[in-house]
C-alpha positions in Angstrom: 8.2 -19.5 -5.1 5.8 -16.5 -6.1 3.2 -19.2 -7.3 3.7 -21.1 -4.1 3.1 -17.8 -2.4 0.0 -17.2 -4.6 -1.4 -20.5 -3.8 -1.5 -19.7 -0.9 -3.2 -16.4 -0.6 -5.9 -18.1 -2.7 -6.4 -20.6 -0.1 -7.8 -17.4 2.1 -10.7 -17.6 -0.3 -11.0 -21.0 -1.3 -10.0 -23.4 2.0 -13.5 -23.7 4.7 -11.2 -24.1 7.7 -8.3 -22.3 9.1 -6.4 -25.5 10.3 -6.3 -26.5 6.7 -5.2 -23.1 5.6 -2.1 -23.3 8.0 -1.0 -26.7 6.6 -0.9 -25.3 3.4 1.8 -22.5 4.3 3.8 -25.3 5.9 3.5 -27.5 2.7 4.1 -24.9 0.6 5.8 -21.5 1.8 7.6 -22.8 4.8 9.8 -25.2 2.6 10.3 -22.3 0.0 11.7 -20.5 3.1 14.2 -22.8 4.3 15.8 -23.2 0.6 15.9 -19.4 0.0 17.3 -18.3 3.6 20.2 -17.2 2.4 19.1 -15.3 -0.5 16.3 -13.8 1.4 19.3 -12.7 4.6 21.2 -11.0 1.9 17.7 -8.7 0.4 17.3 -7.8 3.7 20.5 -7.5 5.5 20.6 -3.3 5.8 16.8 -2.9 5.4 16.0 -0.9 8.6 12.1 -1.4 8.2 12.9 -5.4 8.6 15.1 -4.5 11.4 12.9 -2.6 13.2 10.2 -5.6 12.2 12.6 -8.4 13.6 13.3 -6.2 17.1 9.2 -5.9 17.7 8.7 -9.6 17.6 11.8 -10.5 19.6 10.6 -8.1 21.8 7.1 -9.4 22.5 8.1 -13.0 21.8 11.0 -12.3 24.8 7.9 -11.3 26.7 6.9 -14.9 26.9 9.6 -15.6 29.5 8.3 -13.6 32.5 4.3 -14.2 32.1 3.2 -15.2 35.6 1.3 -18.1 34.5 4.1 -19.3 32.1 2.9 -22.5 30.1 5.9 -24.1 28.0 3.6 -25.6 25.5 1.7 -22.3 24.4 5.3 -19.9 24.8 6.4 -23.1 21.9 2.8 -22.5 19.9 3.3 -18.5 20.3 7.2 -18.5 19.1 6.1 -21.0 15.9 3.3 -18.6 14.8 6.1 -15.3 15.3 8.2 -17.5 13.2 5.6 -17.9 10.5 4.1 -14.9 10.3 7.8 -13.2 10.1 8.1 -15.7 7.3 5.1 -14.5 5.0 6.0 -11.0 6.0 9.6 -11.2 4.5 8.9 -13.2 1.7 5.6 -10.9 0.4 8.6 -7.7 0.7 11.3 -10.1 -1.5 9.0 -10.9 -4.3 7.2 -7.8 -4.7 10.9 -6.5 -5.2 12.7 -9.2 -7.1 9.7 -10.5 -9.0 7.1 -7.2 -9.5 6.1 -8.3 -13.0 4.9 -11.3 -12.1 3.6 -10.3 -8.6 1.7 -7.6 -10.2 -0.2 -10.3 -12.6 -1.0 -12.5 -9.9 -2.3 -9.7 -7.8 -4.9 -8.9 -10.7 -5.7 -12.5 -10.6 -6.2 -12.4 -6.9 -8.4 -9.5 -7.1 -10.5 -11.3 -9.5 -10.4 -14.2 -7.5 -11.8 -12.3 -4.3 -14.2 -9.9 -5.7 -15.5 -13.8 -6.9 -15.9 -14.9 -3.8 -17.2 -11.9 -2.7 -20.3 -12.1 -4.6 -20.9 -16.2 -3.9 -20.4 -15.1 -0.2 -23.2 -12.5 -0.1 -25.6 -14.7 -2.4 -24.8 -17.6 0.2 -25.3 -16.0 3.1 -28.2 -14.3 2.3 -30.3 -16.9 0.6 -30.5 -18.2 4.3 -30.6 -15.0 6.5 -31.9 -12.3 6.3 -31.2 -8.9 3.8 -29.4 -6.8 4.4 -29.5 -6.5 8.3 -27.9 -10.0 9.0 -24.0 -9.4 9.6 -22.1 -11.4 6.5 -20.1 -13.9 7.8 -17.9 -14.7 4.1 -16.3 -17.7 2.8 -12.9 -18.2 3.4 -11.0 -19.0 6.4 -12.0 -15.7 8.0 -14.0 -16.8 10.6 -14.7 -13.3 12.0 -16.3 -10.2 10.1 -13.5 -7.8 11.5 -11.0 -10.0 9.6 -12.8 -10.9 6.6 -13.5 -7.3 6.3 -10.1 -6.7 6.2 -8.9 -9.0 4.3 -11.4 -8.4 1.3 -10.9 -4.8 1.7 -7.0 -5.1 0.6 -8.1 -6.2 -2.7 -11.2 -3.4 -3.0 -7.9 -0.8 -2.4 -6.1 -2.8 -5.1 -9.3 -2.6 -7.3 -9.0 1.3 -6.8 -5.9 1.5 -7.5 -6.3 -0.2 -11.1 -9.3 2.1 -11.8 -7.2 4.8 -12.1 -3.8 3.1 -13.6 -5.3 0.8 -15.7 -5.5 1.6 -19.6 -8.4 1.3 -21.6 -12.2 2.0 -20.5 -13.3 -1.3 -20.2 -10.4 -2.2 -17.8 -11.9 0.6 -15.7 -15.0 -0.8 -16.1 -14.2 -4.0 -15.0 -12.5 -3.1 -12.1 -15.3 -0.7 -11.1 -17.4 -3.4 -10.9 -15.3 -5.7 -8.9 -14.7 -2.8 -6.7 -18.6 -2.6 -6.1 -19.0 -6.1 -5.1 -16.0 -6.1 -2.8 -16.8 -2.5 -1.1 -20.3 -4.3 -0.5 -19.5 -7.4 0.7 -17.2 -4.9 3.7 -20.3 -3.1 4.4 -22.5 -6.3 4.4 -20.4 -7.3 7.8 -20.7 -4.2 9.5 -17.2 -4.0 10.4 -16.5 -0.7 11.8 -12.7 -2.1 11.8 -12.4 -3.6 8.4 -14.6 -0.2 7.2 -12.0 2.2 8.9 -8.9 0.7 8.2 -9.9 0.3 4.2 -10.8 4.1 4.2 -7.3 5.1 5.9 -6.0 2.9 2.9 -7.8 4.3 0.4 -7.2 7.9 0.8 -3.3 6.8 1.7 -2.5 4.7 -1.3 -5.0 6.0 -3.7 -5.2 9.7 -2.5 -8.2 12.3 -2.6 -9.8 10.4 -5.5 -10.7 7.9 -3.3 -11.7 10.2 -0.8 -15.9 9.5 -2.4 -15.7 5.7 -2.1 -14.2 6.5 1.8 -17.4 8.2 2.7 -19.7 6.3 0.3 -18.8 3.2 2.2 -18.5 4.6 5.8 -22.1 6.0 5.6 -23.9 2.9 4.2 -22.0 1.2 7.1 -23.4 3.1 9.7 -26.8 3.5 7.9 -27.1 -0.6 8.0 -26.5 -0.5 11.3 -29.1 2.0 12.1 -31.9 -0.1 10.1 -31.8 -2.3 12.7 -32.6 -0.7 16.2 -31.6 -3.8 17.9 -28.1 -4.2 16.2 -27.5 -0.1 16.8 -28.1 -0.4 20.6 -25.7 -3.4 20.8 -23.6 -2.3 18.7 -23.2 1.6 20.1 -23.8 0.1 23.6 -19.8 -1.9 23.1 -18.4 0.8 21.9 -19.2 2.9 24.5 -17.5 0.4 26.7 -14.5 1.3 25.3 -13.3 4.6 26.7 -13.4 2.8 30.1 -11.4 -0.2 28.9 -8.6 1.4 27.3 -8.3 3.6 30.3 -7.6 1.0 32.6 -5.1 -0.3 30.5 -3.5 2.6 30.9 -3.4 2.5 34.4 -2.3 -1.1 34.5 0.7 -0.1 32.1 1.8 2.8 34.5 3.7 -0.2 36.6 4.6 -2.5 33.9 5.4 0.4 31.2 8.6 -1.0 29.7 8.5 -4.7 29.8 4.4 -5.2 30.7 2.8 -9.0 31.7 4.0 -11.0 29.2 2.5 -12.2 26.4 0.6 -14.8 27.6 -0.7 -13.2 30.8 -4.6 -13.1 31.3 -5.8 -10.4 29.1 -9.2 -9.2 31.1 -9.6 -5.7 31.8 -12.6 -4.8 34.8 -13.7 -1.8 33.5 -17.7 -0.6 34.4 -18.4 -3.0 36.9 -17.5 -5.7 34.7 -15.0 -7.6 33.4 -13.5 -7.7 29.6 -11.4 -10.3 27.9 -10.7 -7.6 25.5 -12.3 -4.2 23.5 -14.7 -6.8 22.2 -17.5 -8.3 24.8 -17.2 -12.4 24.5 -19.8 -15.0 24.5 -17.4 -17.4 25.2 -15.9 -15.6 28.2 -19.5 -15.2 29.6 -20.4 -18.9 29.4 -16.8 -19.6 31.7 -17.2 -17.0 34.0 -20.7 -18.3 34.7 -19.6 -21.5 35.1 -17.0 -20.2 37.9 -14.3 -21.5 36.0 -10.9 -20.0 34.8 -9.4 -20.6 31.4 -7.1 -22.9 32.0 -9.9 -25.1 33.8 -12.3 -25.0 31.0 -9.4 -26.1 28.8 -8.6 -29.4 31.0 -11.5 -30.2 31.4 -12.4 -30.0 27.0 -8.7 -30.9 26.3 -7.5 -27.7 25.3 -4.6 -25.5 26.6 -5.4 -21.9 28.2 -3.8 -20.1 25.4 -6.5 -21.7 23.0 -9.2 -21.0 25.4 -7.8 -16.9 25.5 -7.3 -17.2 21.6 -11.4 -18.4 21.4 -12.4 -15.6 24.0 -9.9 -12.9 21.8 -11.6 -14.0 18.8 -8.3 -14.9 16.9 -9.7 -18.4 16.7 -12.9 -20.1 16.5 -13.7 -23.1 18.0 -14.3 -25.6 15.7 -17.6 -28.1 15.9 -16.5 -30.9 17.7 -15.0 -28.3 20.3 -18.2 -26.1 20.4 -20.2 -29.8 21.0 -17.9 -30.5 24.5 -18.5 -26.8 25.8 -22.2 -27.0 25.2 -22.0 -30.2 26.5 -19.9 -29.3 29.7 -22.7 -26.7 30.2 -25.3 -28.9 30.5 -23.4 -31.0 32.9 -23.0 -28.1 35.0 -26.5 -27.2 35.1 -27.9 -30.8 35.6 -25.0 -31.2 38.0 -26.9 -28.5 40.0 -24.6 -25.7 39.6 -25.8 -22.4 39.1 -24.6 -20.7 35.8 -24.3 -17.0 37.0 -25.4 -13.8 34.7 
């Protein structure tokens, strides 16, 4: 199973498409699953954390049931990726128990395996854009630079933590170097997320000695961004955004504080005279909005369901090309149609 399970996280790096990504984990983890249930009930049957895990997604997945705009079809997509991501989570806690040896080995291996695709993904990307003010998008099915960021900065954390437990100076030395390519392929996408939430990690795991890398990093972040006068405005002009957003939702949770929407309720937030899908402005959200239609319009009228136009808007999932082809498409319709795409 822990080679299953390492397959798998390899496909993060290796697999273009997310679709193909999530057949994998069926194929190969979901099955593991279903044959180890019992063992896996047992490891955890008085481990509160997992409890306390469980409750949370029964909780929001629960939520499902009184969403105004209730959609059996998305509640059933919703409750089958709970199920799966409470799958990985559980089975990453049993092996790194039962199996830590091996886990550990593979974990180098994955670190190699990143920091690899690290460096392919900046040389890619910026033989064709340009360096270094373009944001990176890597390889991998990451389709977003928050979530790449993320996800290639658990292994820089990893990296740091082998620099200092690692015997032998050239182990150091390799892993130093590993560590460079991965801290700049984080800074390359100008995640502010992925940036912040690998420093809180660092200096948490690793401790003060990681405290350098933690500023080192954050400050080349924000000096990128500053190269660019176009790319600061935009990018300080969302944030600033933000105060007003989250403020409303915490008016909107004053009636609603215990049990909220539901989980699939329409997620936009008017907040400075205009209206956000989330913390994050959309392009996608835009482009509806002008065409004065709502979600679950655009997706009839593309073949899509409103939780996969939300998702696209959330930017938890990308459209892929054939999809991007019929909005486009339905645009120019619209326009030639005679109606008037507004903003």
């Amino acid at each position: 199973m822990a080679y299953l399970y390492a397959l798998f996280i390899a496909g993060y790096f290796l697999l273009p498409m997310a679709s193909g990504h999530r057949r994998l984990y069926y194929l190969l983890v979901v099955p593991a699953i279903l044959l180890l249930w019992r063992e896996l009930a047992d490891f955890y049957r008085r481990n509160v954390l997992a409890g306390l895990l469980l409750l949370f997604a029964t909780y929001m997945t629960t939520t499902l049931l009184w969403t105004s705009d209730f959609e059996a079809v998305a509640a059933l997509q919703t409750l089958g990726l709970a199920i799966c991501v409470l799958g990985f989570c559980f089975v990453s806690g049993y092996l790194w128990v039962r199996h830590a040896e091996l886990m550990d080995r593979l974990a180098h291996r994955a670190t190699w395996l990143a920091a690899g695709a690290a460096l392919v993904s900046i040389i890619v990307w910026y033989i064709s854009h340009p360096f270094p003010i373009s944001r990176l998008e890597p390889l991998g099915v990451m389709h977003h630079q928050n979530k790449a960021g993320s996800a290639y900065g658990v292994f820089l954390v990893l990296c740091m933590h082998y620099i200092f437990t690692e015997r032998g100076r050239d182990n150091r030395a390799v892993y130093s170097a590993l560590a460079l390519v991965l801290l700049s392929l984080v800074v390359l996408t100008q995640s502010r997320t992925a940036m912040t939430a690998v420093c809180v990690g660092l200096v948490v795991l690793v401790g003060y000695r990681a405290f350098a890398v933690a500023v080192v990093g954050m400050a080349a972040l924000w000096a990128l961004m500053a190269s660019n006068p176009e790319v600061w405005v935009k990018r300080v002009g969302d944030f600033s955004f933000r105060p007003g957003i989250w403020e409303q939702v915490l008016v909107d949770m004053q009636g609603y504080w215990w049990f909220g929407h539901g989980y699939l309720v329409d997620p936009r937030v008017p907040a400075y005279g205009r209206l956000f899908d989330h913390a994050h402005n959309a392009y996608l959200a835009t482009l509806r909005e002008a065409m004065g239609l709502t979600q679950a319009e655009l997706g009839r009228l593309i073949g899509r369901d409103k939780l996969t136009i939300s998702r696209w808007e959330c930017g938890t999932l990308r459209p892929g090309p054939e999809a991007l082809a019929k909005l486009l498409a339905l645009a120019a319709r619209r326009k030639q149609a005679g109606v008037v795409l507004a903003g």
